[in-house]
N, C-alpha and C positions, 0 to 999 in steps of 0.2 A: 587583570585576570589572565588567566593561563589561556594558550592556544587551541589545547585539547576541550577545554571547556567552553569555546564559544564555538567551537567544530559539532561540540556536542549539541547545544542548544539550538543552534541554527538548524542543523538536521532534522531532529525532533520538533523543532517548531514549523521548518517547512513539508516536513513529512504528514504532521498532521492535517495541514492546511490542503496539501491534494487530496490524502484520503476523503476529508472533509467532503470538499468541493467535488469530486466524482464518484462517491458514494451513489450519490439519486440515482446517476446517468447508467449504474451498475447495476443498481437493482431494477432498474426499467431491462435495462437488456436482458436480465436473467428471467424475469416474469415475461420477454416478448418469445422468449426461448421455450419455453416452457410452454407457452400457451398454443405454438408453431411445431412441438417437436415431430409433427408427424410430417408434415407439410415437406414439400418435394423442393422447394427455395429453400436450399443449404447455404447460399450464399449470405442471405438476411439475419439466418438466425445463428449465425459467427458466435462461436462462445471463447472463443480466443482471447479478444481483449480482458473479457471478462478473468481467464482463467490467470492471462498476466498482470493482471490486476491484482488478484491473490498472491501472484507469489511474488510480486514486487512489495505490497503492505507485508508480508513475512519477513521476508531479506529486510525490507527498513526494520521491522520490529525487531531483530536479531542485532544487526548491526546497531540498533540506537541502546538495548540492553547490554552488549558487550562494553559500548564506547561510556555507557554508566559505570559496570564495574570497575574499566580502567581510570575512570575519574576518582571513586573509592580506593584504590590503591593505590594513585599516588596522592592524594590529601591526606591518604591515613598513617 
């Protein structure tokens, strides 16, 4: 097997396995956020992780669709 295609699969398989796995721990912090938004402890209700959460599972999703195309193009 070609280099590009276990570069591929590696990513997408360990990419799904964090999303996975700190999925729960994301959505507790977003429901602790939410239920605190008035609340004067800004420290606690940090929505930071949360938001790099988002846009690290985006950046994977982009990068594991690109790294798909370019496996279609050179197979085909």
């Amino acid at each position: 097997m070609n280099l590009l295609l276990w570069i591929t699969l590696v990513l997408i398989v360990a990419g799904l396995f964090v999303l996975m796995s700190k999925k729960k721990s994301m959505e507790e912090r977003v429901a602790f956020a939410i239920e605190n938004k008035d609340s004067k402890e800004e420290k606690q209700t940090s929505t930071k992780p949360v938001v790099w959460w988002i846009v690290g599972a985006t950046v994977w999703g982009l990068v594991s669709m690109l790294l798909i195309v370019w496996i279609f193009s050179v197979y085909v």
